[in-house]
C-alpha positions as CSV (number, residue, x, y, z in Angstrom):
1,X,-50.4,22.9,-8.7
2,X,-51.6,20.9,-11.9
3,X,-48.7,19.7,-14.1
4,X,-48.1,21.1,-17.2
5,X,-49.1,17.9,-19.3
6,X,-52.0,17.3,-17.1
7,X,-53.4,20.7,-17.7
8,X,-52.6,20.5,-21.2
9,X,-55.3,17.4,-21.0
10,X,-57.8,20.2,-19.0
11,X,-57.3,22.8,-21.5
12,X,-59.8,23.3,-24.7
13,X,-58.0,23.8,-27.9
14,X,-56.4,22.5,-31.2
15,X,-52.8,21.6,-29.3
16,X,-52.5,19.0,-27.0
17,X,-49.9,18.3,-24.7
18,X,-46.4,18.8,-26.3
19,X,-47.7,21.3,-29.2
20,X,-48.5,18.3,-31.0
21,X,-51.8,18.5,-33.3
22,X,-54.8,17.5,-32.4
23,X,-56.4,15.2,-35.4
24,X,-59.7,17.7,-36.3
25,X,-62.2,14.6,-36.8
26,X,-61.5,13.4,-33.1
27,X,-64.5,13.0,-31.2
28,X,-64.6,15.3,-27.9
29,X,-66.6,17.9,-26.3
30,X,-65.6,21.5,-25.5
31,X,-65.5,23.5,-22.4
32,X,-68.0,25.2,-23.1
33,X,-70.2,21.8,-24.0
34,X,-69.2,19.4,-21.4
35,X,-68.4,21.7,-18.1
36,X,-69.2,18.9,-15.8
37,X,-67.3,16.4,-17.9
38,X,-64.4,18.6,-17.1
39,X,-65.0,19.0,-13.9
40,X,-65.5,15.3,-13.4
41,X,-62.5,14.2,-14.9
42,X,-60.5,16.9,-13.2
43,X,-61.0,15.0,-9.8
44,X,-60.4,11.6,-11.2
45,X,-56.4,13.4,-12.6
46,X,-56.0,14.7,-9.1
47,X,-56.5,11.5,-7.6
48,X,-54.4,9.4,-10.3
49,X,-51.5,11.6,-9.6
50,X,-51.8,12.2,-5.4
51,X,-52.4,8.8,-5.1
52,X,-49.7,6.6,-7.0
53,X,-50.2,3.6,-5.0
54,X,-54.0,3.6,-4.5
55,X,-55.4,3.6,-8.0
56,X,-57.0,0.3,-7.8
57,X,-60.4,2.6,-6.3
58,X,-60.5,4.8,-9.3
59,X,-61.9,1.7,-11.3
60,X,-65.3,2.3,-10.9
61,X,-65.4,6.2,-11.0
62,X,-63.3,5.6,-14.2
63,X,-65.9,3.1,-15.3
64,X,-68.7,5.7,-14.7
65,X,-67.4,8.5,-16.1
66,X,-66.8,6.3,-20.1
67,X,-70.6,5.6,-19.8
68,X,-71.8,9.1,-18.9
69,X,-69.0,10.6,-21.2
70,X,-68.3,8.0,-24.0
71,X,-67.2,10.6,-26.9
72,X,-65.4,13.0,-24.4
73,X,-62.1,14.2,-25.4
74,X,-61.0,13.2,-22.3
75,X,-62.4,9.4,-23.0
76,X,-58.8,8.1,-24.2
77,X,-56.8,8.9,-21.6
78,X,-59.5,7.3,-19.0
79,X,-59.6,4.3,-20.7
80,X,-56.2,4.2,-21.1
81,X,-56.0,4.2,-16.9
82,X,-58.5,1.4,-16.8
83,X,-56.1,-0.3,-18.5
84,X,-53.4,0.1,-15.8
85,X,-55.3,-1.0,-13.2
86,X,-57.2,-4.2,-15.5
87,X,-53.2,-5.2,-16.0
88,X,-51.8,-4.0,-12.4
89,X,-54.9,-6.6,-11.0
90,X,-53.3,-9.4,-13.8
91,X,-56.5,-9.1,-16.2
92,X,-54.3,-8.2,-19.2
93,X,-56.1,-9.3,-22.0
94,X,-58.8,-6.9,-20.7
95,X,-56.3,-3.9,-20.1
96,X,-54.8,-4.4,-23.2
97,X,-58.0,-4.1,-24.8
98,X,-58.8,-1.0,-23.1
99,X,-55.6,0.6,-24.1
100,X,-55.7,-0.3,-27.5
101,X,-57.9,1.9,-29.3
102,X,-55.6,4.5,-28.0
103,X,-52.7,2.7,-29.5
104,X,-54.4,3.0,-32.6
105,X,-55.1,6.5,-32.6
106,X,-53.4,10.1,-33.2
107,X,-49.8,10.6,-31.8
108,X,-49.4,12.2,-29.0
109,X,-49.0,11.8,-24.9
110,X,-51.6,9.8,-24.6
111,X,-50.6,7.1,-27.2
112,X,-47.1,7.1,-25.3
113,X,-48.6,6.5,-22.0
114,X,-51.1,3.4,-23.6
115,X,-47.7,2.1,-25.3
116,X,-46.4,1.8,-21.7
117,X,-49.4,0.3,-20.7
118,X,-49.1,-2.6,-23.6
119,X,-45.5,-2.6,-22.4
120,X,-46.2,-3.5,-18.5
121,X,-49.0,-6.6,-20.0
122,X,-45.5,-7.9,-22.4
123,X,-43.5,-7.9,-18.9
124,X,-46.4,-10.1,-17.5
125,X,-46.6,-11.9,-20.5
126,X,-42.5,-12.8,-20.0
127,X,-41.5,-10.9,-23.4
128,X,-39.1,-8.4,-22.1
129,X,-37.6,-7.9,-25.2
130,X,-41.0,-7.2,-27.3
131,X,-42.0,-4.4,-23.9
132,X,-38.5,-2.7,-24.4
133,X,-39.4,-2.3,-28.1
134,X,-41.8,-0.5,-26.9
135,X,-40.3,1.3,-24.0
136,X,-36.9,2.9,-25.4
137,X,-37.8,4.9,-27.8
138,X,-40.0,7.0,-25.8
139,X,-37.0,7.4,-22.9
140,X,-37.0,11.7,-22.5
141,X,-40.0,11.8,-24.2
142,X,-42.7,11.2,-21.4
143,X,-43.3,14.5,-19.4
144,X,-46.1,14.3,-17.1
145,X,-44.3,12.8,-13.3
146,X,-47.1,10.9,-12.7
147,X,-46.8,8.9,-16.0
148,X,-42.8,8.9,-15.3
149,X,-43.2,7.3,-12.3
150,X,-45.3,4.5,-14.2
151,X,-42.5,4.2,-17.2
152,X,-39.6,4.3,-14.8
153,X,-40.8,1.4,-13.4
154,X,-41.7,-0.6,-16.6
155,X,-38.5,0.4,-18.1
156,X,-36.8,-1.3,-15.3
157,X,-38.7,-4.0,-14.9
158,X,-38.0,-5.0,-18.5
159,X,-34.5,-4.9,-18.2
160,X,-34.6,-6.4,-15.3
161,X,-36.8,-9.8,-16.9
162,X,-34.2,-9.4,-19.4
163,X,-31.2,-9.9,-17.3
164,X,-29.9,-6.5,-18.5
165,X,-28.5,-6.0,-14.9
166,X,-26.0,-3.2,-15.6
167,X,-28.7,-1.3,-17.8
168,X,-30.9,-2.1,-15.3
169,X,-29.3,-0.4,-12.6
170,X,-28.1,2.5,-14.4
171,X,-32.0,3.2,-15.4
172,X,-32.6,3.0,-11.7
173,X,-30.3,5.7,-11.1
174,X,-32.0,8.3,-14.4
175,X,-35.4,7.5,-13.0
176,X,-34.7,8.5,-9.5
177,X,-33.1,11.8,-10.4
178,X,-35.6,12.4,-12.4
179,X,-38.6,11.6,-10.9
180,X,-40.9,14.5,-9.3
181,X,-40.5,15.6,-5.9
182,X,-43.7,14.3,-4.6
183,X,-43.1,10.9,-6.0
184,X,-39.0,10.4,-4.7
185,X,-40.1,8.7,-1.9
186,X,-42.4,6.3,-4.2
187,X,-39.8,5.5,-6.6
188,X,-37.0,4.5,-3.7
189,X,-39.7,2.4,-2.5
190,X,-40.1,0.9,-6.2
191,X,-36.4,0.7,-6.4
192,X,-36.3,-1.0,-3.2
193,X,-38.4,-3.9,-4.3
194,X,-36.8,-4.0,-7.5
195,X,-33.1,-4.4,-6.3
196,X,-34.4,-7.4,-5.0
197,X,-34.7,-8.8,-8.4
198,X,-31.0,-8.3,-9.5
199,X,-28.2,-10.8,-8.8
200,X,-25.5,-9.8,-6.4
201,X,-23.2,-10.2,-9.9
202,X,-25.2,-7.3,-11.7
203,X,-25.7,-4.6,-8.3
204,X,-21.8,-4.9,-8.4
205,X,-21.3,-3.9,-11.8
206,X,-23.8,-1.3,-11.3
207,X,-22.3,-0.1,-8.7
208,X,-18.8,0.0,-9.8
209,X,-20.8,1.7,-12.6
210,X,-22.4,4.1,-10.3
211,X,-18.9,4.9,-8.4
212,X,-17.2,5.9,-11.4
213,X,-19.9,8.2,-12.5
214,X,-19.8,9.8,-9.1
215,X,-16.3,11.0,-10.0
216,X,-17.5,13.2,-12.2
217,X,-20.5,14.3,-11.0
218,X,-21.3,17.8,-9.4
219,X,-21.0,17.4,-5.3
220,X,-23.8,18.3,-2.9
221,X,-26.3,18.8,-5.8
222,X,-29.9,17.7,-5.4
223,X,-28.9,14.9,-8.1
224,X,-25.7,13.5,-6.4
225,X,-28.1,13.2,-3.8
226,X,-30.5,10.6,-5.4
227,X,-27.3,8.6,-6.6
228,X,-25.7,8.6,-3.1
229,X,-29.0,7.2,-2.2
230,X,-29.0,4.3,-4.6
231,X,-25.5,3.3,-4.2
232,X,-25.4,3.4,-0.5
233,X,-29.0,0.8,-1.2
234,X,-27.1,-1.5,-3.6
235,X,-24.1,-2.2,-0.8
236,X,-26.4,-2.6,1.9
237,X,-28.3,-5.1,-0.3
238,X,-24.5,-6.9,-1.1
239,X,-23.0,-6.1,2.2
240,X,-26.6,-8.4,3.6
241,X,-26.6,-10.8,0.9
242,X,-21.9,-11.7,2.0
243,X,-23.2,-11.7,5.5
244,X,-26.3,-14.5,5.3
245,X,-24.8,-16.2,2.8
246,X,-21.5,-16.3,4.6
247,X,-19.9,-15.4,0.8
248,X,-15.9,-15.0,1.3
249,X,-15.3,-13.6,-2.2
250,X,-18.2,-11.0,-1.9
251,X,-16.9,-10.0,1.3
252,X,-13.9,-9.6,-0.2
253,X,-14.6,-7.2,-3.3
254,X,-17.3,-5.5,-0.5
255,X,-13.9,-4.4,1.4
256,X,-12.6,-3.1,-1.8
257,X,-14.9,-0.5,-2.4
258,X,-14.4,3.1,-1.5
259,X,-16.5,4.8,0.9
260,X,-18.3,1.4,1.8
261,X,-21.2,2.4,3.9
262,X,-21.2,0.0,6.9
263,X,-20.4,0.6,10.7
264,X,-17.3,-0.9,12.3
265,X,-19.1,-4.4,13.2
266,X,-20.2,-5.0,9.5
267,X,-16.6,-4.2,8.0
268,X,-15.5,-6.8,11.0
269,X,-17.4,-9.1,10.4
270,X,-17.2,-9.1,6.7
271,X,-13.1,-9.5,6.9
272,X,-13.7,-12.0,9.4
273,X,-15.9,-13.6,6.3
274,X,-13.2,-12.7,3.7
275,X,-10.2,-14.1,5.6
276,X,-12.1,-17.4,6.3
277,X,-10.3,-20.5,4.3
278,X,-6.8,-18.8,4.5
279,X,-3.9,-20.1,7.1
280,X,-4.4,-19.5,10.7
281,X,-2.5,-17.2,12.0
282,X,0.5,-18.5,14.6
283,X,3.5,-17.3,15.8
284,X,7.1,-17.9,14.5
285,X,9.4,-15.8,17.1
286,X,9.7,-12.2,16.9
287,X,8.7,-12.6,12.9
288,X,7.4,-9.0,11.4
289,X,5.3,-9.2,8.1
290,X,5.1,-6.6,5.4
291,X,2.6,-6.2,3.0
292,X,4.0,-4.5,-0.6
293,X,1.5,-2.3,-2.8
294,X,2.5,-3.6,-6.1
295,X,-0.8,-2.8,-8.2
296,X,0.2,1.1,-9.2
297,X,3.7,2.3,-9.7
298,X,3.3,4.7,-6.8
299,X,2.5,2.0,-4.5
300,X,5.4,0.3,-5.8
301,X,7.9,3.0,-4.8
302,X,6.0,4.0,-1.3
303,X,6.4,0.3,-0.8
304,X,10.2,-0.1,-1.7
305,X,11.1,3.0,0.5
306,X,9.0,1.8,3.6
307,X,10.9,-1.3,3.2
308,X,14.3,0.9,3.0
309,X,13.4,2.7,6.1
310,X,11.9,-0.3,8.0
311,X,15.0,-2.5,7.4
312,X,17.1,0.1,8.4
313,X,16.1,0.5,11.5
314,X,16.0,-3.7,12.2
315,X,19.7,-3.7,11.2
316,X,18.8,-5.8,8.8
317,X,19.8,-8.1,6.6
318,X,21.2,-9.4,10.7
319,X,24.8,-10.7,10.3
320,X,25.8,-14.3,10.5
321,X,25.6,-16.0,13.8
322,X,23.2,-12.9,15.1
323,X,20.2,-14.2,17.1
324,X,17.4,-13.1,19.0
325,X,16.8,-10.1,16.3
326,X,13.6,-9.2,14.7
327,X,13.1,-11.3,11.2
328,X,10.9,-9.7,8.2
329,X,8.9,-11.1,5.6
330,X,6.9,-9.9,2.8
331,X,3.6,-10.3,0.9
332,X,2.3,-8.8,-1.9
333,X,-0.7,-7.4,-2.8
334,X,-1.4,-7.0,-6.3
335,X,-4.8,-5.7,-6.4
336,X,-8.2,-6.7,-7.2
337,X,-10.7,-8.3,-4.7
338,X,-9.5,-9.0,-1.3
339,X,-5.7,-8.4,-2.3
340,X,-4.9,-6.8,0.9
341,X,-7.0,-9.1,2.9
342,X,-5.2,-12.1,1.3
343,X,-1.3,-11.1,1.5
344,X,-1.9,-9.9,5.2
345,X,-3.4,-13.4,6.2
346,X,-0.5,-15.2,4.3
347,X,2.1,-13.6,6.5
348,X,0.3,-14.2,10.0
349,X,0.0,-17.4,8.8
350,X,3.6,-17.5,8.2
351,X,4.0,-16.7,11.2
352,X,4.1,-12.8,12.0
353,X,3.2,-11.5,14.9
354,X,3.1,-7.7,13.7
355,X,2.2,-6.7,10.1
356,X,2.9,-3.4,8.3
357,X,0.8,-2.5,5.6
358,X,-1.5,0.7,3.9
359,X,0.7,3.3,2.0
360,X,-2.1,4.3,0.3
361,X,-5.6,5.2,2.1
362,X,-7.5,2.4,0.4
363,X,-4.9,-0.2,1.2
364,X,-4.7,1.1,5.1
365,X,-8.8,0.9,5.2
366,X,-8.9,-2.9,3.8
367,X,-5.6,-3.8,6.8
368,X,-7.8,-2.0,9.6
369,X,-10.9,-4.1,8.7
370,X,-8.4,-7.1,9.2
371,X,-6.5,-6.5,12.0
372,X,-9.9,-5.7,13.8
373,X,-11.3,-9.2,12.5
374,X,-8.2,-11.4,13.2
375,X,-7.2,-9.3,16.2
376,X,-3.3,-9.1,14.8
377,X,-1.3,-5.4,15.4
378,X,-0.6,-3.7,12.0
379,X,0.8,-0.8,11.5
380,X,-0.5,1.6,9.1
381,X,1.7,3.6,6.9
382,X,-1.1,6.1,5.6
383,X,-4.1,7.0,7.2
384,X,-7.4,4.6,6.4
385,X,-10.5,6.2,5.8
386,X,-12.3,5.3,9.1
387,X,-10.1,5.6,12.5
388,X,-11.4,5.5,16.0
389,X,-10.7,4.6,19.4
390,X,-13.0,1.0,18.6
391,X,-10.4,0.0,16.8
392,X,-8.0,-1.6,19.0
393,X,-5.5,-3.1,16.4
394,X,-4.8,-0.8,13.8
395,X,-1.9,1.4,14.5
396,X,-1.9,4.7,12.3
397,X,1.8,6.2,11.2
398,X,0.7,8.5,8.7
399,X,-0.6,12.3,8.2
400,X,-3.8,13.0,6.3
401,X,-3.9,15.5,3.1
402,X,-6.1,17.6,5.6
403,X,-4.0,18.4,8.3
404,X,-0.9,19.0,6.2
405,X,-3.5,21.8,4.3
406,X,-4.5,22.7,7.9
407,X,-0.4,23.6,9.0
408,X,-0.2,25.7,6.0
409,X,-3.5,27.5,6.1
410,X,-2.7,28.2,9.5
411,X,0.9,29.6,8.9
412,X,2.1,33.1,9.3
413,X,3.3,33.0,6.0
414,X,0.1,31.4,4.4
415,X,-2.7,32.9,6.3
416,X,-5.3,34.2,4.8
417,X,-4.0,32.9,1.4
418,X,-6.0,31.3,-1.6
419,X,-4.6,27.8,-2.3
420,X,-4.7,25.4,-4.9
421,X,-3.7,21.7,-4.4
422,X,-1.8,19.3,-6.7
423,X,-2.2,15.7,-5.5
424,X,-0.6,12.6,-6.5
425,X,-3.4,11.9,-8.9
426,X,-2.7,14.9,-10.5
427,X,0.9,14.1,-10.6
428,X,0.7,11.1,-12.3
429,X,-1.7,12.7,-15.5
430,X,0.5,13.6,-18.5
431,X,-2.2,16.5,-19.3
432,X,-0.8,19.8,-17.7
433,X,-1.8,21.6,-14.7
434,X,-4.5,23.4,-14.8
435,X,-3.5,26.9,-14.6
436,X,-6.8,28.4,-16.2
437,X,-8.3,27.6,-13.8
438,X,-5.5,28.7,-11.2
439,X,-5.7,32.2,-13.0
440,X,-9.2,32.4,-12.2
441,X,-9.5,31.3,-8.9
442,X,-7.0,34.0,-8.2
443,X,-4.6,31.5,-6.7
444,X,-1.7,32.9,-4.5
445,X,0.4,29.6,-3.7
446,X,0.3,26.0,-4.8
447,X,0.7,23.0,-2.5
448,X,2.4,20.2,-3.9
449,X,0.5,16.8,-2.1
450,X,2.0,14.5,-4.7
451,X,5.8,12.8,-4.7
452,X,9.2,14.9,-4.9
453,X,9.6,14.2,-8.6
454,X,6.6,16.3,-9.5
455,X,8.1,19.3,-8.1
456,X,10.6,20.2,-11.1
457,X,7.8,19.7,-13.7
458,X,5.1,21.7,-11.4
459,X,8.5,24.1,-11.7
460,X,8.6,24.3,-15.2
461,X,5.2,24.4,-16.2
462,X,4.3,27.8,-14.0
463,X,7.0,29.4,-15.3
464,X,6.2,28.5,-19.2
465,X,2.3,29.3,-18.0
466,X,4.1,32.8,-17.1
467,X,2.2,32.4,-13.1
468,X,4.9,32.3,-11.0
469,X,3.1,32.2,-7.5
470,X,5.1,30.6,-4.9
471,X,5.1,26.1,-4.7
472,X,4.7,24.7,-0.9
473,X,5.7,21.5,-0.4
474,X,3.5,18.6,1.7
475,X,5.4,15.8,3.3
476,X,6.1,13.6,1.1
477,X,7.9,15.9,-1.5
478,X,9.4,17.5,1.4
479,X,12.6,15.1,1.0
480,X,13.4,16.5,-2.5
481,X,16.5,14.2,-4.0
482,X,17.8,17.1,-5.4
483,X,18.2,21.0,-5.2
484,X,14.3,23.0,-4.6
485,X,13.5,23.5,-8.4
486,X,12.5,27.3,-9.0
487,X,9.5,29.0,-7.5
488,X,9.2,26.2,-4.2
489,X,9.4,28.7,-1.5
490,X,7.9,27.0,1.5
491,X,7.9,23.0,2.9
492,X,5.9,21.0,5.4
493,X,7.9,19.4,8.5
494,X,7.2,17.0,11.1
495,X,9.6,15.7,14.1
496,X,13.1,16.0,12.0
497,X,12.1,14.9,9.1
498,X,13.1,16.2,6.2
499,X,17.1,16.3,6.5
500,X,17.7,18.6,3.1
501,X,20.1,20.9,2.0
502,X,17.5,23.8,1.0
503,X,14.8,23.4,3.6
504,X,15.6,24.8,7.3
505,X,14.3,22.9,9.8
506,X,15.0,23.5,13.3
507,X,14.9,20.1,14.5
508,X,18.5,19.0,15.3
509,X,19.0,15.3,13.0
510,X,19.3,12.0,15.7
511,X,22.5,10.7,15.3
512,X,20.6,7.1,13.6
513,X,19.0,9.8,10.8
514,X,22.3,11.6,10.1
515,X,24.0,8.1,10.3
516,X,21.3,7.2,7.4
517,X,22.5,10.8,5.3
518,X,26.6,9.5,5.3
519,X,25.6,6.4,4.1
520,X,22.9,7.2,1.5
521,X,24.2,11.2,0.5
522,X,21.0,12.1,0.8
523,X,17.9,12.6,3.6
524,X,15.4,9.9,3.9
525,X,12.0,10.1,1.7
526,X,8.8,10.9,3.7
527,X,8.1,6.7,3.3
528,X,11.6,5.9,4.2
529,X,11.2,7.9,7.5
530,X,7.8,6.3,8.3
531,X,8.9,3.2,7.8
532,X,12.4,3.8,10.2
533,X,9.8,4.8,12.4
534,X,7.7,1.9,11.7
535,X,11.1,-0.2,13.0
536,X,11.7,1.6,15.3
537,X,8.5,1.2,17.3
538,X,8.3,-2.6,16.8
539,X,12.0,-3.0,17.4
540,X,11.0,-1.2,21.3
541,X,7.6,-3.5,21.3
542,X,9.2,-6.8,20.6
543,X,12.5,-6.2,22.9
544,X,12.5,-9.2,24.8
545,X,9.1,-10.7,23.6
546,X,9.0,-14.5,23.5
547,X,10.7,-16.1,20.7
548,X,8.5,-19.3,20.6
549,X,7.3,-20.9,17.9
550,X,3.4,-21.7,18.0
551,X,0.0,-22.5,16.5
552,X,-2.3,-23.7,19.3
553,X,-5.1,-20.8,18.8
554,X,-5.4,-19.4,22.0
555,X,-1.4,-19.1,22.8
556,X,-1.5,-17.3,19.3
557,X,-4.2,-15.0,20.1
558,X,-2.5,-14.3,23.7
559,X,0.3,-13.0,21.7
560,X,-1.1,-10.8,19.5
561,X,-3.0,-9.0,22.3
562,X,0.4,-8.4,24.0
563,X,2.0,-7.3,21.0
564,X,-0.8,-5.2,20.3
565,X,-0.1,-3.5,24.2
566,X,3.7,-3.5,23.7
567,X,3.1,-1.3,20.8
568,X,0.8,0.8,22.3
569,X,3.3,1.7,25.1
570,X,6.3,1.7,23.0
571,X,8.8,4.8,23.7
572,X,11.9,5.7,21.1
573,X,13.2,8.2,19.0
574,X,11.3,8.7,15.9
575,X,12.0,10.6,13.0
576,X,8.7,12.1,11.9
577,X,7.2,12.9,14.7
578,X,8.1,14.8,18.5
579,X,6.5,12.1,20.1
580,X,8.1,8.9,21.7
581,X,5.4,6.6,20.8
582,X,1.3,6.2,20.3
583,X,-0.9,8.6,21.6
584,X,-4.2,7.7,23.4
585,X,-6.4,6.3,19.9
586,X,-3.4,4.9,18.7
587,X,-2.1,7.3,16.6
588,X,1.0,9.0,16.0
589,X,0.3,12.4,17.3
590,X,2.5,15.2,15.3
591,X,2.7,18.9,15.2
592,X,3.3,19.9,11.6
593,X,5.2,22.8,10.6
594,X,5.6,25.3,7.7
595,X,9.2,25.6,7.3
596,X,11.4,28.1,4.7
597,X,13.4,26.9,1.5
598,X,16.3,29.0,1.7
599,X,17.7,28.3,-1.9
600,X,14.7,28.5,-3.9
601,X,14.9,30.9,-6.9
602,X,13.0,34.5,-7.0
């Protein structure tokens, strides 16, 4: 199939390509004249556009068809190729020459494409900025694929000489999407080559660029393919370039990124990288660490009531005179590059011998990747992004969005219904909910991922919006601190957990959790509980471990491996769960349940 602009260059008439006119006086032959010039020329387009990377052999058919066909119509465009290949071979004082009579003439395609040609000499010649002169007013303006391809790359390449590295990378991104099936896999080879070029300080900015676009973008679309493409390239260029150049602080950012594309030994290896320079870890007696999530308000509170629940069930602050008991400290990590990575290695250097960390999924992805690399237990409060049974020191305590949706999908009283989701993100907005859309999506119940406090104004807002369908509760807004606002019919349960007045659940309280509702007049939040359980399971792993003080490596490293097993067989009561301990993977398994509120309004 001929391209549009390339048959517009075939075809006889006033119009070129574009619709634009045609200059009458221009010297070129008709169809009906020059039938073998058309033919001629024909092949030599076919070739130029199947053959992207081999048009160094269409010099001398090019050559030959300007002397049989010097006043051709078709004569501009062919020299204007010579002129490619004269400046792709470095002769660009001949290949500017070639293209500049077109430069000269009518307006059009063809003066375009010789513009980019005089562009691509100006890259050689090291003026970037004169090429991009050149090059960005004619960005959506070029149409044929096979001259894309060609501007794409000189585009690029000019931002690229002039150390334009976010521009640079975002053009990278509009020329692959919008480059021509046949040439995608000629363009990711181009953009290959060209990454090459750009400092690891510019692919992160693009890429941080590139991940926040991909936030809005439209999933699974032919597009969001392309960009995956590109920004899976650019961290396998910076995950490489932390790696051989044994770079802590890139490793460090690298482990901050979401959805990092790398296996299991890369993200190893690069916390291994990130950690190196901080203390050594040793051992101070049985010394637990805790890392708090201070960057977000959210991770603030999760933090404060994991602490709640955790010191709850160490007895602690310990009494006077008390010894032997477990002692906690605390780290915090504030954000930004390698925050988590940092605060976990203070406190095994300090001493700790299990950490607890992760009550968001982000935070619990950068603790696996070091409790894999420095082979010290942590517990995980949410669930990281990548868990397996190769990971041998990262203890998972939390439930994942999905299998809470799963429970109530699942549910006799839910089956079969349409549901809409409000997260914590969505929570924390101060736009309202989207009922519109709600309306339209014929939406029969709401499920409320986010904290308890969003409940009443989730409450409110459906009955103002006049769409009173029913509100189900996930976990953690399960433990509501007050009566079930209007409309929240239905609540997620796991293990005993929650302990509230409205919500019926049929697990009888242990004596430690109803102990826990005299004191505080209340039922523990969802991170209060995981964190009880949290102490609970490292109170049972470090009964009787020794209470030595040590930092001669290899007595360190012993152990951590045998807290990491006393953890992994620990048996107790826990409150979120109907399991005694760790499952095979170590994971907390858990059987969640759709439970009723029995006081919510009609």
């Amino acid at each position: 199939m001929i391209p549009g602009s390339v048959a517009c260059l075939i075809s006889a008439g006033v119009f070129g390509c574009g619709g634009e006119k045609q200059e009458a006086t221009a010297p070129r032959a008709s169809l009906a004249a020059a039938p073998r010039a058309q033919t001629e020329f024909r092949k030599l387009l076919m070739r130029w556009i199947e053959a992207p990377m081999d048009r160094a052999s269409l010099e001398a058919p090019l050559s030959a068809f300007l002397r049989e066909f010097p006043n051709d119509g078709r004569a501009r465009l062919a020299r204007v190729y010579l002129a490619w290949i004269y400046i792709d071979e470095g002769q660009l004082d001949r290949g500017r020459r070639f293209a500049l009579p077109a430069r000269r003439g009518r307006r059009g395609a063809t003066r375009d494409f010789a513009d980019v040609a005089e562009a691509a000499a100006r890259i050689r010649l090291n003026e970037p900025e004169l090429a991009l002169k050149l090059l960005e007013p004619l960005r959506g303006k070029v149409i044929d694929p096979s001259e894309r391809l060609l501007f794409g790359e000189q585009l690029v390449r000019a931002l690229i000489a002039a150390h334009r590295w976010l521009e640079a990378v975002l053009v990278m991104e509009e020329w692959l999407v919008d480059s021509a099936d046949q040439y995608r896999d000629s363009v990711r080879a181009r953009i290959a080559t060209l990454l090459r070029k750009v400092p690891n300080e510019g692919l992160e900015r693009g890429l941080a660029a590139l991940e926040h676009q991909s936030r809005e973008s439209v999933a699974d679309s032919s597009a969001e393919l392309a960009k995956q493409w590109l920004r899976d390239r650019i961290t396998r260029r910076l995950l490489d370039a932390a790696l051989s150049s044994k770079d802590a602080e890139l490793a460090r950012r690298l482990l901050e990124l979401r959805g990092l594309d790398s296996t299991v030994e890369q993200r190893t290896q690069l916390a291994r990288l990130a950690t190196r320079g901080r203390p050594a870890p040793r051992i101070r007696g049985r010394t637990i660490g805790l890392v708090l999530s201070t960057k977000t308000a959210r991770g603030r509170r999760r933090s404060a009531e994991l602490a709640a629940g955790l010191m709850t069930a160490l007895d602690l602050p310990a009494p006077a005179g008390r010894t032997g008991h477990v002692e906690l400290i605390t780290a915090q990590d504030t954000g930004g590059d390698g925050g988590m990575a940092a605060a976990l290695s203070e406190l095994a250097g300090l001493g700790a011998t299990i950490l607890i960390a992760g009550v968001e999924s982000d935070g619990a992805s950068a603790a696996l990747d070091y409790a894999e690399s420095a082979s010290v237990p942590v517990l995980l409060a949410a669930v990281p992004k990548a868990h397996s049974s190769a990971h041998r020191f990262g203890f998972v305590l939390g439930v994942t969005p999905g299998a809470q949706m799963r429970a109530l999908q699942t549910s006799r009283q839910l089956a079969s219904q349409r549901l809409v989701t409000v997260d914590a993100e969505v929570c924390g907005r101060a736009a309202a909910f989207p009922a519109v859309e709600w309306r339209r999506e014929r939406a029969d119940a709401v499920v409320l991922l986010g904290p308890a406090d969003c409940a009443t104004r989730l409450s409110n807002y459906l009955r103002q919006a006049r769409f009173p369908i029913p509100i189900a509760l996930g976990l953690e807004a399960s433990a509501l601190s007050h009566r079930a606002p209007p409309g929240v019919k239905l609540a997620l349960a796991s293990g005993m957990f929650p302990l509230h007045a409205d919500i019926v659940n049929h697990v009888a309280p242990s004596k430690s959790m109803r102990e826990w509702n005299r004191q505080k007049r209340r039922g523990p939040t969802w991170y209060q509980a995981v964190g009880h359980d949290a102490g609970s399971l490292v109170k049972s792993g470090l009964n009787n471990f020794p209470t030595e003080q040590t930092d001669d490596p290899q007595r360190v490293a012993e152990l951590h491996r045998r807290a990491q097993a006393r953890l992994a067989s620990a048996r107790t009561r826990l409150w979120t769960t109907d399991a005694r301990g760790f499952a095979t993977g170590r994971r907390l398994a858990r059987r969640v349940r759709v439970v009723v509120v029995k006081r919510a309004s009609p």
